[in-house]
N, C-alpha and C positions, 0 to 999 in steps of 0.2 A: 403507520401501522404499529410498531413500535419506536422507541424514542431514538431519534438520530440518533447516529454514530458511527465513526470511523475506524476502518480496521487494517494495517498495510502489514507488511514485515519484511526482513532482508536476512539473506541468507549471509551468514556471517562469513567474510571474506578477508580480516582482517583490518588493516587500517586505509579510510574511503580517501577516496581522489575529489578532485573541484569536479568530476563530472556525476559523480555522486552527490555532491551539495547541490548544483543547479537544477540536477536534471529529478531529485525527490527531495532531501531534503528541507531546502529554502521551502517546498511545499509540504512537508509536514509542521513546518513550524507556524504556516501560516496559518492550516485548518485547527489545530491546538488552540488557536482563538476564536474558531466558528463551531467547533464541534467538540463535544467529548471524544477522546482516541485514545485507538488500543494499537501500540508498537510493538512488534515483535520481533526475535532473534528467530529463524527458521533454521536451526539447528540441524531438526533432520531432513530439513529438505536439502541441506549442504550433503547429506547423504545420496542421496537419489544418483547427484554422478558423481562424487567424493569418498564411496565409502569407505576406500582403502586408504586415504590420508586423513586419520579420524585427530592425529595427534595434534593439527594445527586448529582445528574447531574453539579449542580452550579459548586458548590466547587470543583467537581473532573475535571470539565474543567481546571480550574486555575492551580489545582496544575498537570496533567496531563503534560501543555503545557510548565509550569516552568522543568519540567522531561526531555522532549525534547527540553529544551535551555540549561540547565545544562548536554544533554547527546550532546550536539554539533551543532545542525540544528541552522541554520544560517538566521532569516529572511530577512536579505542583497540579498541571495540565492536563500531561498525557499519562495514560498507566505503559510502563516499560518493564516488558517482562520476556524471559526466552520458554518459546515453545515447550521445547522438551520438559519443563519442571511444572506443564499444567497437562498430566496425562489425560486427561478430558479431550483432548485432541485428537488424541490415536486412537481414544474409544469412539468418538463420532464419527471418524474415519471408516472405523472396521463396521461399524453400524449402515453408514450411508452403503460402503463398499455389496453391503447382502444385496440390495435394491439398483445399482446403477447397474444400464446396461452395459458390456464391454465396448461396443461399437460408439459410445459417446466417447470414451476416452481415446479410441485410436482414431479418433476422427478431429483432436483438438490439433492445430495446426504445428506447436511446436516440438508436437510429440514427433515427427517426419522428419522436422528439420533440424532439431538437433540431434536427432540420431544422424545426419547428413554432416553435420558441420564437426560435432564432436564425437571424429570417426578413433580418436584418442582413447577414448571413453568405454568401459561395458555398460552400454544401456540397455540390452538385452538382460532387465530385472522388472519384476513385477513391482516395486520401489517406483523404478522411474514410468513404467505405465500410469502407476496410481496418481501422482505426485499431483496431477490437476486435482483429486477429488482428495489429497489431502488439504489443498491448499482451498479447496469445500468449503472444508471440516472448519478451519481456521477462521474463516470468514463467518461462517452460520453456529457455529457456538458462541457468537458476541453478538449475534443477530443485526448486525451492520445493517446501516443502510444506504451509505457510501462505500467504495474503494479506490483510492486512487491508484490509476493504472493507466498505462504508454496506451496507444491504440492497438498494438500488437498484445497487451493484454486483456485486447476484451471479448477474444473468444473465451477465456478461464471463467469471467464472470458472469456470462452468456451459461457456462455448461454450473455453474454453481446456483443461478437462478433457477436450470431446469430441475437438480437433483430436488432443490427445496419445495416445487413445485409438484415432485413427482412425490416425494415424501408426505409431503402434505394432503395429497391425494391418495396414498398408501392406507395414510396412520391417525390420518383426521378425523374420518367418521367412526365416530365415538358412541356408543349405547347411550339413550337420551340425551341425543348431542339437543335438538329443537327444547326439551323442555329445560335442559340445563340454561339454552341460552336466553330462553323467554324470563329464565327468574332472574339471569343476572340482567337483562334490561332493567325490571323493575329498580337493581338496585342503583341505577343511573339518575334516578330522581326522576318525579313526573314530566316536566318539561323538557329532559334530556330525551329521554324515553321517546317522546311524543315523535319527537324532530329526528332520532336515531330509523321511528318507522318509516319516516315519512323516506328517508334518504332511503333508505333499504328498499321500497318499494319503487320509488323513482329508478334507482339502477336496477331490478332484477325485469319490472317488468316495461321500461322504455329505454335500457342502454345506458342512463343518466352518469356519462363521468363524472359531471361535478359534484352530482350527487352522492359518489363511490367518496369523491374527494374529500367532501363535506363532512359526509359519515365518520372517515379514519378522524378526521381532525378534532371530531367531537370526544371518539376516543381516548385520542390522545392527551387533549385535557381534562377528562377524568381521570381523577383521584382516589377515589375512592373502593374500587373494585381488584379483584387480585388477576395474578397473570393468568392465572389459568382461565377466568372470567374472558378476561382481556383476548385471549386467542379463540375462544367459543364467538365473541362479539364482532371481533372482526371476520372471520370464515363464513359467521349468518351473514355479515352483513351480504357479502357477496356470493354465497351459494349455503351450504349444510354440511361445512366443513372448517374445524379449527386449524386456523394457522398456525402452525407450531412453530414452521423455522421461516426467519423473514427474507425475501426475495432482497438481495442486495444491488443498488443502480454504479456501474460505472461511473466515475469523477473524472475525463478524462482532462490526464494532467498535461502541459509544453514540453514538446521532447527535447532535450537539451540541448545546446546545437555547439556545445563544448568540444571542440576538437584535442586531440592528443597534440605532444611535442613532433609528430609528424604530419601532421594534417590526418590523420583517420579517427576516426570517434576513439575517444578516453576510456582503455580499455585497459586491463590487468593484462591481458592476453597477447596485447599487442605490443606490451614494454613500454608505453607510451606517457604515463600519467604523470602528474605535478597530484602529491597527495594533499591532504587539505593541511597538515601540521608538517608540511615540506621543511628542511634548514630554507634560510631565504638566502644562502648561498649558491645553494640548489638550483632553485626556484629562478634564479635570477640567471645561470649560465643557461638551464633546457630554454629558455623562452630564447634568449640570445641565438641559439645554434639553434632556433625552428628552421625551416624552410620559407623560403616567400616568394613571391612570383618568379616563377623562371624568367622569365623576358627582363628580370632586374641582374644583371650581370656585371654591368659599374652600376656605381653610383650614379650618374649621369644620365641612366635609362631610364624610361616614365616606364610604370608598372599600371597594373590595373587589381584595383580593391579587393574583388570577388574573387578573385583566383589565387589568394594567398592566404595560408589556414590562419595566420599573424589576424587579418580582417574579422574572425570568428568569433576571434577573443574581444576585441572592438566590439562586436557587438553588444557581450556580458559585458563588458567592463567599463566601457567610454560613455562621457556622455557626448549627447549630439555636439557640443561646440569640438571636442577630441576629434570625433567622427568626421566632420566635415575636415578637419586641417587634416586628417589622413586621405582622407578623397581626394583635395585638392593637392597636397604635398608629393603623394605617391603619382600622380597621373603627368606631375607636371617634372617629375624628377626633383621637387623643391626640399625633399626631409630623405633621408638615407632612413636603410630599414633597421638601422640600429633604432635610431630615431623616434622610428615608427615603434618602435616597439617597448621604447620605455614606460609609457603611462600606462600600457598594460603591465606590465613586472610592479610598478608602484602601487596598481589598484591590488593585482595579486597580495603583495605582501602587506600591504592595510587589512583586507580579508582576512587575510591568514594569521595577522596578530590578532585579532578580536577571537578566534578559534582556541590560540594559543593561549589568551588570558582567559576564558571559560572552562579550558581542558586543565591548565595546571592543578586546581582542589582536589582532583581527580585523581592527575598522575601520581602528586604528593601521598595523597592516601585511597589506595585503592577499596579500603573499605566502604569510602560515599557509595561508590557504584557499586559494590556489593550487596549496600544496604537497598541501593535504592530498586535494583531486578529484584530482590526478594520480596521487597514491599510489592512490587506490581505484581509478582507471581500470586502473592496472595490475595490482591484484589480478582487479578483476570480467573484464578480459579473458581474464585465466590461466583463472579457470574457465570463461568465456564459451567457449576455444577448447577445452578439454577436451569439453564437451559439442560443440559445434560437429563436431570429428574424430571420433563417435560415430554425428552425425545423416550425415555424408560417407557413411563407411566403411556405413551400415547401406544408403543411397542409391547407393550404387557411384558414388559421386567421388569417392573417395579413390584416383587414380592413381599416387601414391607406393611 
């Protein structure tokens, strides 16, 4: 529909853990080579249940986005920009907010449970009600057509399809929407045109998906027409309505299987992390003092693999030939769990130097990274306002 693109963000937390690298990172850096992406600082969404400790927000931007240069993203690649300084956000926001009903957002599932979990918290704000339909906003002002997200994120993207869905059905039907879209066919060239009807007729009047499919793709590599054409063309193709804002598809990404220095998932919350620019003195005593099979009590006792969070790390870290001499070593009593546990602390701190030589340019002069969020702010607002004057003009605020 319109042209790929990826759009994620992170609420700024300060400086990320290895279960931040494994469990998004390492896969931001990967799509940076499959897709154009848009990263962002989620600023105010560190609001929604933060808002009364605004003071660490700074700091934890800075060193946040040093995390993600030191774990590989590439601003050559991706555009790296924080929320709050493309106000185009909180205007789509307040815009979507007129049209969504209340009942979609108290019905998205983490709206329940974290008000259950994080009984710490005043979630009783219309902030943290919204925060699914800002994080909309976020998504359909770069008119994504990915997102990567855990499975427990994909009711967000589920209730962000429906709003662009319902918007489009709102704000779409346009005064000579048919005769607008019949000239800009013409200007698709004869033979475009032809095949554009033919697809348009195959899906309206026998269901034709690949028809639908066919259709978008023809669009897609047309050149020549402008956006606004572009959203008239694709809406005929499939009923008499321009798509303004694009339905974005789940990317669902591997949930990390990074456990903390206690065996429970790698959490801020739980005390529990190795950060990714650890001292590797650090690094090296939490791994030593984990826990590992209870039934290993001397040395002399066989353990079993799966039942010691030590195994977890094996997984990210070892290759099968590791793997196997911990299977066989731990089961037979033949390796002590010091043992066991060195070739992970050495994969660790091989990681964690490549981190460390990527973030030093950084720490040296914090101005790179300064330079480089305002460089992205200024791209992501370019597009942010192009969509923006689309949602206006379709809204009749565009008084100009």
């Amino acid at each position: 529909m319109f042209p790929e693109r990826v759009v994620s963000g992170m609420r700024p937390t300060g400086a990320l853990h290895l279960g931040h690298y494994h469990g998004a990172l390492k896969n931001w850096v990967r799509l940076q080579d499959e897709y154009p992406c848009y990263f962002f600082v989620a600023d105010w969404h560190a609001l929604t249940t933060h808002y009364e400790s605004t003071e660490v927000i700074e700091e934890s931007i800075w060193e946040m986005v040093i995390d993600w240069l030191a774990a590989g993203v590439d601003p050559s690649q991706s555009v790296l920009f924080v929320q709050s300084r493309v106000p185009e956000h909180a205007e789509l926001h307040l815009l979507l907010s007129m049209v969504t009903p209340l009942g979609w957002l108290e019905r998205v599932p983490t709206y329940k449970d974290q008000q259950e979990r994080l009984t710490d918290r005043d979630l009783a704000t219309y902030g943290f009600l919204g925060y699914p339909l800002l994080q909309a906003a976020d998504i359909l002002i770069y008119r994504a057509s990915h997102v990567p997200v855990g499975e427990d994120q994909v009711p967000h993207i589920e209730l962000t399809r429906e709003v662009a869905r319902r918007f489009n059905h709102l704000f779409g039907r346009e005064a000579g929407f048919e005769e607008k879209a019949r000239e800009a066919i013409r200007k698709l060239g004869s033979k475009r045109a032809r095949i554009y009807n033919q697809m348009r007729t195959a899906y309206q009047e026998q269901g034709d998906e690949q028809a639908l499919e066919r259709g978008r793709e023809l669009l897609d590599q047309a050149q020549n027409i402008s956006l606004g054409d572009r959203e008239r063309l694709f809406g005929f193709l499939e009923g008499s309505r321009r798509i303004i804002l694009a339905e974005p598809q789940a990317l669902l990404t591997e949930t990390s299987r990074m456990p903390g220095i206690d065996g429970q998932k790698m959490s801020k919350s739980y005390g529990n992390t190795i950060a990714m620019r650890e001292d590797p003195a650090s690094v090296e005593k939490k791994v030593r003092t984990m826990p590992t099979d209870p039934a290993r009590v001397r040395r002399t006792d066989p353990g079993e693999p799966e039942k010691c969070p030590v195994w977890q790390l094996h997984l990210t870290y070892s290759d099968e030939g590791v793997r196997d001499w911990v299977q066989t070593g731990c089961r037979s009593a033949g390796i002590g769990c010091l043992e066991c546990k060195q070739p992970v602390i050495d994969a660790i701190l091989r990681e964690q130097a490549q981190f460390r030589e990527r973030a030093q340019p950084y720490i040296d002069d914090p101005h790179l990274v300064q330079n480089i969020i305002a460089d992205g702010c200024d791209r992501a607002r370019k597009m942010a306002g192009e969509t923006m004057r689309e949602v206006r003009e379709a809204m009749g605020l565009l008084y100009d």
